[in-house]
C-alpha positions in Angstrom: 11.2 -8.8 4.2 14.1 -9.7 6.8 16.4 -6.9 7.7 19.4 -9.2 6.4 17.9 -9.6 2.9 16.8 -5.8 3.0 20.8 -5.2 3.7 22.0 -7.6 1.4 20.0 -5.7 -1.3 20.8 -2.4 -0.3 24.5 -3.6 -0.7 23.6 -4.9 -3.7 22.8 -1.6 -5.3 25.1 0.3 -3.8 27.7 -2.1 -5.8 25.5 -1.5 -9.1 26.0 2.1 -8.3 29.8 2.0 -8.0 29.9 0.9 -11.6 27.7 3.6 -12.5 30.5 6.0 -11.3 31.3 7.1 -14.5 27.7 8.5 -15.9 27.5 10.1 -12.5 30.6 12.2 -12.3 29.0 14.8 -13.7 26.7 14.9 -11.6 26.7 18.6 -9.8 26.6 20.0 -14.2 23.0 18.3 -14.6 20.2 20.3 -15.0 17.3 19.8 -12.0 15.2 16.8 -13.2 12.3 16.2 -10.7 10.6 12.8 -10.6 7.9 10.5 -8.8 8.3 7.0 -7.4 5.6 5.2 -6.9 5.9 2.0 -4.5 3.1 -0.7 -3.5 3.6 -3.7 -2.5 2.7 -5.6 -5.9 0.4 -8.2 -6.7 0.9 -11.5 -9.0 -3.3 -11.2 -9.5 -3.2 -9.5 -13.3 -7.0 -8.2 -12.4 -5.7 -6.6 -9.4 -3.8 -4.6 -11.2 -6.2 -2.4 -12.1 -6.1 -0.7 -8.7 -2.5 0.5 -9.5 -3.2 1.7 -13.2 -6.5 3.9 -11.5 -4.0 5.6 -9.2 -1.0 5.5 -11.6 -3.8 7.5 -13.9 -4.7 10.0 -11.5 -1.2 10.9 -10.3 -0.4 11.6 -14.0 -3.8 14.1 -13.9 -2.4 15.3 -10.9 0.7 16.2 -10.9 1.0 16.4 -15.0 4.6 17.0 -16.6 6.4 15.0 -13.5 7.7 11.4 -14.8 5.8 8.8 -12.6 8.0 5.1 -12.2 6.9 2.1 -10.1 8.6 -0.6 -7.6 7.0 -3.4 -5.9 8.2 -3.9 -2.4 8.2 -7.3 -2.3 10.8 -9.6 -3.2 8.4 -12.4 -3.1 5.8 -11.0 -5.6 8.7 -9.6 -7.7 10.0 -13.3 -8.4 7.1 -15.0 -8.8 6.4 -11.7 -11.9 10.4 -12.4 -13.4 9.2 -16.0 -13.3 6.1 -14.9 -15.9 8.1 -12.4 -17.5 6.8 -9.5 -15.8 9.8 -7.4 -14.3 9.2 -5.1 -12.0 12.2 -3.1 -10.1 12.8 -3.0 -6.0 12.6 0.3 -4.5 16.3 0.7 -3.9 16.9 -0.6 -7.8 14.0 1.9 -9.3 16.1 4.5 -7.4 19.1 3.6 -9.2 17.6 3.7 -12.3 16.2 7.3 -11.6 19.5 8.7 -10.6 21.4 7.3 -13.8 18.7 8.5 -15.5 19.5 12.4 -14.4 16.7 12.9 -12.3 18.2 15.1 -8.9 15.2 15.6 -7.0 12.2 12.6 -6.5 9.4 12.0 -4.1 9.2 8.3 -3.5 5.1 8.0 -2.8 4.6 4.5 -0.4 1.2 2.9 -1.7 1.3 0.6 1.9 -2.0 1.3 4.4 0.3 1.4 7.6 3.9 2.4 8.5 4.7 -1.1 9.4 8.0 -3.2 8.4 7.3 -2.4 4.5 7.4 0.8 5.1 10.4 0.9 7.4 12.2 -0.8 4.6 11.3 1.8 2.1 12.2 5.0 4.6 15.1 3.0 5.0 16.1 3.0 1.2 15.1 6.3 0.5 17.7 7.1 3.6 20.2 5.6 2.2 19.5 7.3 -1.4 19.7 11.0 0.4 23.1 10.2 1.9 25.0 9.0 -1.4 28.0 11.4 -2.2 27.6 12.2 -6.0 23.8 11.0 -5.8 20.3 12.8 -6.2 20.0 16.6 -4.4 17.0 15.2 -2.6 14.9 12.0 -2.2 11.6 12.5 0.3 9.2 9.7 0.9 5.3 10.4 1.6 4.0 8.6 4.1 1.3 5.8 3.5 -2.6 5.9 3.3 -2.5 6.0 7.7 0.1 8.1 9.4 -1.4 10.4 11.9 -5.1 11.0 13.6 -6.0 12.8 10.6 -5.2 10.4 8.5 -7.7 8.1 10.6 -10.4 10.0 10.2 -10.3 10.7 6.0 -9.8 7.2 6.1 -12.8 6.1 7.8 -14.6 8.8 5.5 -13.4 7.1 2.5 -14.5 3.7 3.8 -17.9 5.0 4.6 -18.1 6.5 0.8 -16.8 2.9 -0.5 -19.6 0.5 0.7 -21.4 -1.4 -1.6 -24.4 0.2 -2.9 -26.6 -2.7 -2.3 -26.1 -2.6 0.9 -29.3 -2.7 3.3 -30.1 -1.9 7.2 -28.8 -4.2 9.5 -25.6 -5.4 7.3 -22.1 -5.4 8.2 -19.7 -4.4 6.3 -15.9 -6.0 6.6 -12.8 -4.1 5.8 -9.9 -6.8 6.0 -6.8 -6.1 6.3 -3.5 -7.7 5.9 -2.7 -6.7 9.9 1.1 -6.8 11.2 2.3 -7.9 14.9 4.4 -4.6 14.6 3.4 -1.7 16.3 1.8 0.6 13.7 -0.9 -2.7 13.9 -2.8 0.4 16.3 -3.7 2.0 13.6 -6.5 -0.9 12.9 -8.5 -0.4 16.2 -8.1 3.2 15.9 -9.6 3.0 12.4 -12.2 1.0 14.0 -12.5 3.1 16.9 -13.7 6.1 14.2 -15.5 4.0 12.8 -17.7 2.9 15.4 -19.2 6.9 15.7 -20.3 6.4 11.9 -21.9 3.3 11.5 -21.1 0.3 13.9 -22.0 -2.6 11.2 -18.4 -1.3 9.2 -16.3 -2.9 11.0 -11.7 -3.8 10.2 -10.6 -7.1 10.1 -6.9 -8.1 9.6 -5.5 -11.6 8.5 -3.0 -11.1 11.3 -3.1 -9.3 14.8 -5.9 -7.4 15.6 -8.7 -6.7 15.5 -8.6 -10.5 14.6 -11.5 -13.2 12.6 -13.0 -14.3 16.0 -12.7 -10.6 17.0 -15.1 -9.9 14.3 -17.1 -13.1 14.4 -18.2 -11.6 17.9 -19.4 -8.6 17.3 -21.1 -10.1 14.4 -23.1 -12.4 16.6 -23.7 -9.8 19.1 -25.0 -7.4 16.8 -27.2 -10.1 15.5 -26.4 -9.5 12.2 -27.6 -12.1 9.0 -25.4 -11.2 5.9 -22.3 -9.5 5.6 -19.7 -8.0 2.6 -16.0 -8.5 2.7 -14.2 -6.1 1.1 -10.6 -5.8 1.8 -8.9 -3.1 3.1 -5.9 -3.4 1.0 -4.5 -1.3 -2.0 -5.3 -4.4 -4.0 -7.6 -7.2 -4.4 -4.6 -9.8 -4.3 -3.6 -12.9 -3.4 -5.2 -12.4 0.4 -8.0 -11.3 -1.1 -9.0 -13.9 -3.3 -8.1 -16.8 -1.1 -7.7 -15.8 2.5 -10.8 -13.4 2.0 -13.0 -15.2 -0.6 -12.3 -18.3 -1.0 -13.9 -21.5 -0.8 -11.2 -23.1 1.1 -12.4 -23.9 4.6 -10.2 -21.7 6.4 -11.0 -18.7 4.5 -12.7 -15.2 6.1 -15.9 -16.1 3.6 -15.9 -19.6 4.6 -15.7 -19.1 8.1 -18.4 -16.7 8.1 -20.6 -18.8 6.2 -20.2 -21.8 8.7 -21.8 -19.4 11.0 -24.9 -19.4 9.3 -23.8 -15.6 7.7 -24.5 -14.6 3.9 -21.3 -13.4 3.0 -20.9 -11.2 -0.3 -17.1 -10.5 -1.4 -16.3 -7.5 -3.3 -12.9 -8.0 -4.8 -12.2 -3.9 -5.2 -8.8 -2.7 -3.6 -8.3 0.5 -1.6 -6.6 2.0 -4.5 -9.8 1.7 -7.0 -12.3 4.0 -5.1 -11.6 8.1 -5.3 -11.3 8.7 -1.9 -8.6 6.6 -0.7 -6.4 7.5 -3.7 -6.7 11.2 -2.5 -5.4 10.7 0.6 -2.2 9.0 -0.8 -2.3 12.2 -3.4 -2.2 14.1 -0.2 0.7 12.5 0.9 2.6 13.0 -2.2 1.6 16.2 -2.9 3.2 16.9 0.7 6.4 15.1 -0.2 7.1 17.0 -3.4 6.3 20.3 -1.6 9.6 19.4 0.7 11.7 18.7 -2.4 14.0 22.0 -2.5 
C-alpha cells in the first residue's frame, strides 16, 4: 500500500468517525470493554482460508471471553472479496467499528511475518487510534511472527517442527517467502543464518529481495541435492503460493526448479496451519494485551 492511499484512508475514517460523534459522547460513562483485532494480510484463495480459521480457533482457546474481530490489510485482496461478496473491513475501519461498538481497550494482533511496509501501516493506524480525543483508553499492536533475535530462533524451531514427514536424507526443504526491498527484508537471511546450524538442506526463499530464486538455485546445485519441497513461508497458501510457488507456468519457483532437472514437491500449508508458528504470534498477543492498562 502507498503512503498516499494509506492517508487518504486514514482521512477517510477519521471523517466516518466525525459522524459517529454522537454515540461517542459518552464515551468516558462506558464501562471497560476489552477486545482483540486480528489483522493478516488476506487471501482471495477460499482454501487458504483455513490457515486463518486454525489461528482464529486457537486465539478463542486462548484467550476465551475476549471478542476476537478480523481486517485484511490489503486493499487489493479486500476488492477483489467485495467484488465476490465477501466483505472484509481495513484495519483503521475494524477499529472504528470496535470503538462504536464500546470496546475502550483492544490489542490489534499483526498476522504479517516481518515488520515491513504492512506493518508500518498498521502501527501507523493503531497510532492514530491511541491519539483520538473521545476514542478508546488504549489500542496496542503485537508485533508480527519476526521482531527480535528471539523471535528468529522460535522461528526456525517452528520451521524445523513443520517439514514434511516424507521427507528423506539429502532433501531440501524451501521456505518461500513473499520478501520486501524494505529493510526488515534482514530478517530472511538471519532466519536462514539459524537455520543453517539445524539442518542446511532448509533453506528461505523470497519472491522478492533476498535471499533470492537463483540464490537458492545455488546452493541447491552445490549441495548436490535431487528433489526438493516448496513450502511457503507465508501465513497463507495464497495467490503467491499457488502460482508463483507451484505453478506450472514457466516462470514459477516449481517450474524453475524442475528445469533444473530437481523433483520438486509443493505443500500448499501456510505458516498459520502448523502449531508452532501460531504460538509465537499468541506470544505476541498475549504480550500486547498484558500492556493494555
Amino acid at each position: 500500500m502507498s503512503k498516499a492511499s494509506h492517508v487518504c484512508g486514514l482521512f477517510l475514517v477519521v471523517f466516518l468517525l466525525a459522524l459517529c460523534g454522537p454515540a461517542l459522547a459518552g464515551h468516558k460513562e462506558r464501562p471497560p470493554k476489552k477486545g482483540i483485532l486480528l489483522v493478516a494480510f488476506g487471501t482471495t484463495v477460499p482454501e487458504a482460508r483455513t490457515a486463518l480459521d486454525h489461528i482464529g480457533q486457537q486465539a478463542l482457546k486462548r484467550f476465551a471471553g475476549l471478542e476476537i474481530r478480523w481486517a485484511y490489510s490489503s486493499r487489493i485482496v479486500r476488492e477483489k472479496l467485495a467484488a465476490q461478496g465477501l466483505h472484509f473491513d481495513s484495519p483503521a475501519m475494524a477499529l472504528a467499528r470496535m470503538m462504536d461498538d464500546g470496546f475502550t481497550h483492544v490489542a490489534v494482533q499483526s498476522l504479517h511475518t516481518i515488520p515491513g511496509e504492512e506493518f508500518h501501516s498498521l502501527h501507523q493506524t493503531v497510532q492514530a487510534f491511541s491519539g483520538l480525543p473521545k476514542g478508546m483508553d488504549s489500542v496496542v499492536l503485537g508485533w508480527p511472527l519476526l521482531a527480535d533475535p528471539d523471535d528468529v530462533e522460535a522461528c526456525a524451531a517452528a520451521i524445523m517442527a513443520s517439514l514434511p514427514p516424507e521427507r528423506k536424507a539429502g532433501e531440501a526443504v524451501i521456505f518461500l517467502g513473499h520478501g520486501t526491498h524494505h529493510p526488515a527484508n534482514i530478517y530472511y537471511p538471519g532466519l536462514q543464518y539459524s537455520l543453517n546450524r539445524l539442518d542446511p538442506l532448509v533453506l528461505i526463499g523470497n519472491l522478492d529481495g533476498t535471499p533470492s530464486l537463483d540464490d537458492v538455485r545455488g546452493v541447491l546445485r552445490d549441495r548436490k541435492v535431487s528433489k526438493v519441497y516448496l513450502q511457503p513461508f507465508m501465513a497463507v497458501a495464497g495467490d503467491h503460493a499457488v502460482n508463483d510457488m507451484a505453478g506450472d507456468e514457466e516462470d514459477s519457483w516449481k517450474s524453475v526448479l524442475e528445469a533444473d532437472g530437481l523433483n520438486c514437491v509443493p505443500v500448499l500449508r501456510g505458516t498459520a496451519e502448523f502449531p508452532a508458528f501460531v504460538d509465537i504470534w499468541l506470544d505476541h498477543l498475549q504480550a500486547a494485551l498484558e500492556r493494555l492498562p
